[in-house]
N, C-alpha and C positions, 0 to 999 in steps of 0.2 A: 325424883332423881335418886337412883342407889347408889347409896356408898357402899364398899368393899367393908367386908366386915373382918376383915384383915386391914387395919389401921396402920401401915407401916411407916417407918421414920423417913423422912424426906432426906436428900444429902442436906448437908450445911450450906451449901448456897445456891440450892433450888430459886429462893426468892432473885437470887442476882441471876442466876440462866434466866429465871421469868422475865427481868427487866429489860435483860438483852435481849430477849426474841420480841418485847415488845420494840424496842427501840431498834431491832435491826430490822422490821417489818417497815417501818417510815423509810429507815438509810436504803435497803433496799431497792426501793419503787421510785425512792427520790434518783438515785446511783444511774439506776436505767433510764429515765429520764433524764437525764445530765444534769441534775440539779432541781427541776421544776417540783414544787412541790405547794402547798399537799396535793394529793391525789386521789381519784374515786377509787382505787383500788384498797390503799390502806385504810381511807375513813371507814369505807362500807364494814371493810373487817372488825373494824374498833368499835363500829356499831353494833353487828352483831355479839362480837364479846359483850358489849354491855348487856346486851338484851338477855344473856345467859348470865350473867351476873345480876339480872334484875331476877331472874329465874331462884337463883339461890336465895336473894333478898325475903321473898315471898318463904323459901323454903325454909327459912331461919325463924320466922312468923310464925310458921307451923301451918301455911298456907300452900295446898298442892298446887302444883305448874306446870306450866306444858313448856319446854325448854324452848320444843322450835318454836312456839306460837311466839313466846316472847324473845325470841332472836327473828322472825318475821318483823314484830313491831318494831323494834331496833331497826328492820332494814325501811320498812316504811317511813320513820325520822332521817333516816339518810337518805331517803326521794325525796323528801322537802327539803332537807338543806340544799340538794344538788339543785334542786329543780324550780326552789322557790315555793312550792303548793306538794299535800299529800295525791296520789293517785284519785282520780274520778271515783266515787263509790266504795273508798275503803273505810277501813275503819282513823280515825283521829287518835293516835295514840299520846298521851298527855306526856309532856317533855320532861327531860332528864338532866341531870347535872350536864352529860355530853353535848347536848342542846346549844345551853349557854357558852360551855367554853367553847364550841365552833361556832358562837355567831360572829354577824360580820368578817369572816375565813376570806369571802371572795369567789373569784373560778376556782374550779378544781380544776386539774388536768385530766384529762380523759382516762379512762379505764376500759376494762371487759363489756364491753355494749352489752352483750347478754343481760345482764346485773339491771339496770334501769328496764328493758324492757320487760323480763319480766317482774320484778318488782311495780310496772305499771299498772298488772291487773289485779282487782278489785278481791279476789280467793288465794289464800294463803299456796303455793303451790308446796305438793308433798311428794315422798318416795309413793306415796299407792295412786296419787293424784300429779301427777305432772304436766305443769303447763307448756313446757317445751320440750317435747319426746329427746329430740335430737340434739341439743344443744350441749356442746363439750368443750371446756375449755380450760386452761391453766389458771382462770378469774377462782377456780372454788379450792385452791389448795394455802390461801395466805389466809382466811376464814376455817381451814383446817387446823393451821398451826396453831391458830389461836383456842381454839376448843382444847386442843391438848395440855394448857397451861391448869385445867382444871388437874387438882391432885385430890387423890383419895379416894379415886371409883376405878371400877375396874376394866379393862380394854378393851369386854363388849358395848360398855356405858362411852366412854369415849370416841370408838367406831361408830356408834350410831347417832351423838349428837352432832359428828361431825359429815355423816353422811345425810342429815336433817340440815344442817348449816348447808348445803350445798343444793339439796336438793328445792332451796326458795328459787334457785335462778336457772338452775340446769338441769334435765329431765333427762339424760341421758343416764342407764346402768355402769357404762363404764367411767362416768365424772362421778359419779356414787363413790364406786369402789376405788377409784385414786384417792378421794378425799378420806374416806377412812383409812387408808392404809397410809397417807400421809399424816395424818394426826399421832399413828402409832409410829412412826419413825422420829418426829419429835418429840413423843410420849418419854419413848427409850433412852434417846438421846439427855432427856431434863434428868430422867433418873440416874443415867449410868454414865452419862461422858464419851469419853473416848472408846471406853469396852464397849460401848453398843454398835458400833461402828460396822462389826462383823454382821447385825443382823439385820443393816437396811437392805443388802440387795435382797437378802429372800422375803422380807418383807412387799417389797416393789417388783418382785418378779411376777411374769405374766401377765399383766397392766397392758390395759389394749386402750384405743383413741389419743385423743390429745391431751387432755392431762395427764392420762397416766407417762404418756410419754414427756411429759414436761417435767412430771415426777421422777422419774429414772435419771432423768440432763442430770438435774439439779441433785438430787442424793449420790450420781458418780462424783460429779464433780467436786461436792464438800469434802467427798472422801476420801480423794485424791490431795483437796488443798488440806486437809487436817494433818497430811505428814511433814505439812512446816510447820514448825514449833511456833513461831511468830503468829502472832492472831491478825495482823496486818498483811502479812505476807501469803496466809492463808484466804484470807480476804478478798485480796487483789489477785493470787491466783487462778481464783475462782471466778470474779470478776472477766479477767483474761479470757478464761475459757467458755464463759458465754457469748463472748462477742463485741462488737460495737456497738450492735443497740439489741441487746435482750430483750426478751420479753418481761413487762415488768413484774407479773406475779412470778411467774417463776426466778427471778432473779429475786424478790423479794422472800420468797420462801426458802431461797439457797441460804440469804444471809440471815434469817430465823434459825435455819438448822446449825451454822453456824455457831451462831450464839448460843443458842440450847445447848453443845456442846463447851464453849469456850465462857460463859458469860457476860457481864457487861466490856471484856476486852475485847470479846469481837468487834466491837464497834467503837473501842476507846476513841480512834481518829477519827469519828464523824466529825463532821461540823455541827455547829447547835440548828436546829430544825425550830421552825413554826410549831410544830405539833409537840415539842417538850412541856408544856405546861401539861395537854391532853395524857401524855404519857405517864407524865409525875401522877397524875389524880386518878390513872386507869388503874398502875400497877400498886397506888394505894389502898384504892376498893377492893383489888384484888387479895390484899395480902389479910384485910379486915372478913374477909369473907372466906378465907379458905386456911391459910397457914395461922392466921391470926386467930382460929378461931378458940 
């Protein structure tokens, strides 16, 4: 993994946008499903961050890694949870703190069908190797978000782990290039706030398929709600304008961007979630491995 050999200072409360885009990634997905939660769409994403976070682990070791391979294994630990057993003929990846704190979880609520199917086959799939040429969908932008939590490398190292995070499930060039340009929109956003605001749509412009266009919903309409001062009112306005029943990654990545901008107030009003232990222990590892360090 490269770090930027320009070490820049992080704002002062980087750590709390990180907190809130983790917790606004659950309120999200939960919100669109009216409640139901958890969900395959936020675990699979928590898994994959861990899986990059096991990536740094190793990198702290003084042990080289392959990021996607180990946000692959992450997504294979989240086909056993979902599924009960790892995929026919993959590899056994040996469990993680994540493991434990989702055992005994229960159902999930459905998510991105793409995501389990292809996480079913047995070869890692890649951007030069794709197992599903065609598949595009708004499932690979809440596994964007979270790649951009990494601090300290620079926005071609960011665009590409997160166009690796996406391409385990979707083989399509244009879910590629959503999901990296969605990583750098909350990239901007953790570092700058509200001044970056100006630079998501040329970021998001010219985005073709379904996520890119799920990309675009969702970055107008943060932009729109960021001109209420209320982090609630922001919120809900944004809420509003996706609809009655969103889609839930894109409505989950609205309220990521959100947060990225606003921090843990974006999501002051949630209700307490199932997943807040999972979140307490994620954004701890996080802070040990990156700010902490």
């Amino acid at each position: 993994m490269s770090e930027s050999t320009d070490q820049y200072a992080l704002p002062a409360n980087f750590s709390d946008r990180v907190f809130g885009v983790l917790l606004a990634a659950a309120d999200g997905a939960t919100h669109a499903r009216d409640g139901q939660e958890p969900g395959e769409s936020e675990t699979l994403a928590l898994y994959l961050l861990d899986g990059l976070l096991e990536a740094l682990e190793w990198a702290q070791q003084g042990v080289a890694s392959d990021e996607a391979a180990c946000m692959w294994l992450g997504g294979l630990r989240w086909y056993k949870l979902v599924t009960g057993s790892f995929p026919e003929d993959s590899p056994r990846p040996l469990p993680r703190w994540i493991d434990e704190a989702f055992a005994g979880s229960g159902n999930f609520a459905p998510g991105d069908t793409q995501n389990l199917l292809a996480l079913a086959n047995p070869d890692m799939a890649t951007v030069g190797r794709p197992a599903f040429r065609e598949a595009d969908s708004a499932g690979v932008l809440t596994r964007a978000a979270l790649v951009a939590l990494l601090p300290r490398v620079d926005e071609d190292t960011t665009r590409r782990i997160a166009v690796d995070a996406s391409a385990l499930t979707h083989g399509s060039p244009a879910a590629h290039r959503a999901a990296g340009q969605a990583a750098l929109v909350i990239r901007a956003a953790l570092e700058s706030g509200t001044d970056s605001i100006p630079t998501w749509a040329p970021l998001v412009a010219d985005l073709g398929g379904e996520a890119g266009a799920a990309l675009q919903l969702a970055v107008g309409f943060v932009a729109e709600g960021l001109a209420l001062t209320d982090p609630k009112a922001a919120y809900d306005s944004v809420f509003e304008a996706l609809g009655e029943e969103p889609d839930t990654d894109t409505a989950a990545f609205a309220a990521m961007l959100l947060a990225a901008v606003q921090g843990t107030d974006a999501v002051a009003h949630r209700p307490a979630s199932v997943l807040d232990t999972v979140l307490d222990s994620m954004h701890d590892r996080w802070v040990a491995l990156t700010v902490g360090q």
